[in-house]
C-alpha angles and dihedrals in degrees: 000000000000118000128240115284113237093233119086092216103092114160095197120201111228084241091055087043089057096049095051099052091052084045088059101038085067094251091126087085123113111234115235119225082223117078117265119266129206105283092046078047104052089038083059105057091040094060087052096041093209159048119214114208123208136177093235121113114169093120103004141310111300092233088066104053108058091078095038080056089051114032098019122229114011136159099277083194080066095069097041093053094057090041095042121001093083128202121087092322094069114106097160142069129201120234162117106301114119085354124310112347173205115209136168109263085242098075093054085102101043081054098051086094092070093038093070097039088058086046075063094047099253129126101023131084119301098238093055096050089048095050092054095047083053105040100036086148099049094041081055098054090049092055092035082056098048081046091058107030101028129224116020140176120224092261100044095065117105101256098012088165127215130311096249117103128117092257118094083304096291121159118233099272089059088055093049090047094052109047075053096057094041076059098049091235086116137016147172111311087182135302128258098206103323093324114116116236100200123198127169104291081237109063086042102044106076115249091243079062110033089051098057107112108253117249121249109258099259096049094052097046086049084046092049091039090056083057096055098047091046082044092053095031093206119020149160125238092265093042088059095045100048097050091068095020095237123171118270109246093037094055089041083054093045093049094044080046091047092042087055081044094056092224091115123031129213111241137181107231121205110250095012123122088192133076115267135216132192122210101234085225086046101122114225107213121190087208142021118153115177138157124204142147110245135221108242078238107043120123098249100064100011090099090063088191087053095047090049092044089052109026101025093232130130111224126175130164112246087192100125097018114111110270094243089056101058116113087199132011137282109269099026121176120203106218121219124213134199086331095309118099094237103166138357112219123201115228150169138182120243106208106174090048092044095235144125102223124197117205103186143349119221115193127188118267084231094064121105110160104052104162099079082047094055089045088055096043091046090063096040085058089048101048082044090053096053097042078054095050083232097146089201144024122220112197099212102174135091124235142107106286103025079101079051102051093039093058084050094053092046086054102050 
């Protein structure tokens, strides 16, 4: 990989762009035929950043798959020890970043600032605000009872009240404990399934932690800022600000800082109408050819305007659309290939029956020769199924090469 230029004046090929932005999102690294261990592991999640955690569970749940996509098979129990486990083996807090999610302990401070603007009821939904405004007492109690018994689920507290509220549904102790972890007073002890178990932040986050001075507001947004754009590689503005969802004209203010700075440089992108910027740390490799299923959240492909700016490629989730108007499938996984988004393949795990099904395979229209890419994707299903512990995969869709890709998966 070729270091940074001194000068600020890049012209980037889309091609270089693209290489880049796969380089910093820590897909450069050779996967092991051994399973990860911790510090891979760790690497892994600090090039990304995040973890973006998600209530879907066809397959798995999405905070598990960006580093399968990355390093291959690893000890899922690994990352929930450091995320939930607590004691001296934690290394990561739950909270609001991209959306809800997985960060290295080490950002809690950079993220204080919108702690306490949530504490004022900014920044965080409207019908959360509202309800502590309106129920200070109750929002009190709940804290004071997590004070005095310690973790606690939703429903385990003492009047937790009815499911009923305009909020997801939520009864009225969500709501309170929400509104108290959006303002960092509580967080995530640990999980039991997908349910949060809450405790006061303070007596989670370790001390070494929990006692470093919180950064004044610009200086953790800028922090935060530097992140997005070495996460990214080479971004545009929007690009850097969505990644930690940071208001407009503060994160306009950190990147013209971190321009004058010189720790990102402006750029002019191929095929980009918008200014681009390139992380100094960002690596330039000639060449990076890998091929992954991706989660429908993973970093690489979560900004759509950004996938389609740099890959070319139309995502969208079909999540909540009917069934009979999805032009693709439910939990549908775009595949990388050789560092090109190339087909995007619908899947779901059959636990009770112990496979991996696949209910339908979308190439690119592009695409013309399609057998290398089955036999990659063939591979990619098996090494998925066993990460899974699913001893078999059953391909259930209709399509033109689902009799291809079968044959594929029986040869491997």
């Amino acid at each position: 990989m070729s270091a940074l230029p001194e000068s600020h004046a890049h012209d980037i090929s889309a091609d270089e762009a693209r290489r880049i932005a796969l380089a910093a999102q820590g897909f450069g690294v050779r996967r092991s035929e051994a399973p990860s261990r911790w510090p891979q592991i760790e690497a892994c999640v600090g090039c990304m950043g995040l973890l973006q955690i998600d209530s879907v569970n066809a397959l798995v749940r999405s905070h598990y798959l960006p580093i399968f996509s990355r390093l291959g098979a690893y000890p899922r129990s690994a990352l929930e020890a450091r995320a939930f486990d607590g004691g001296r083996r934690r290394t990561m807090f739950e909270y609001w970043a991209h959306e809800a999610s997985l960060l290295p302990l080490s950002l809690h401070p950079l993220m204080r600032w919108r702690m306490r603007r949530a504490a004022a009821g900014q920044g965080i939904y409207g019908g959360i605000a509202r309800f502590a405004r309106e129920n200070v007492a109750y929002v009190e109690a709940v804290r004071d009872e997590l004070a005095a018994r310690g973790p606690l689920s939703a429903s385990e507290l003492e009047d937790p009240g009815q499911r009923s509220g305009p909020w997801w549904g939520w009864h009225k102790g969500k709501t309170a404990l929400e509104y108290l972890f959006w303002s960092g007073v509580v967080t995530t002890a640990s999980r039991r399934g997908f349910e949060r178990v809450y405790d006061l932040s303070e007596r989670v986050i370790p001390s070494a932690i929990w006692d470093l001075p919180t950064p004044d507001e610009p200086d953790a947004i800028r922090a935060l800022a530097l992140h997005g754009a070495e996460a990214h590689g080479v971004a545009t503005e929007i690009d850097i600000r969505d990644y930690f969802r940071l208001p407009v004209a503060e994160a306009r203010r950190a990147i013209a800082e971190l321009v004058e700075a010189g720790d990102i440089l402006p750029v002019t992108v191929e095929g980009w109408r918008q200014q681009g910027f390139l992380a100094r740390a960002a690596a330039r490799p000639a060449r990076i050819t890998p091929s992954a299923l991706l989660s429908p959240f993973d970093p690489l492909v979560w900004h759509r305007p950004r996938t389609e700016r740099i890959f070319d490629f139309h995502y969208r989730l079909e999540f909540y659309t009917p069934g009979h108007k999805r032009s693709f499938g439910y939990f549908v996984m775009p595949f990388l290939h050789r560092g090109r988004l190339e087909g995007r393949v619908d899947l779901k795990a059959d636990r009770a029956g112990g496979a991996l099904l696949v209910l339908g395979v979308f190439l690119e229209e592009r695409i013309r020769k399609t057998e290398p890419l089955l036999n990659e994707l063939a591979r990619e299903l098996r090494h998925l199924a066993g990460w899974l512990e699913l001893g078999r995969i059953e391909l259930t869709g209709e399509g033109p090469h689902m009799a291809l890709l079968a044959q594929k998966i029986e040869t491997e």
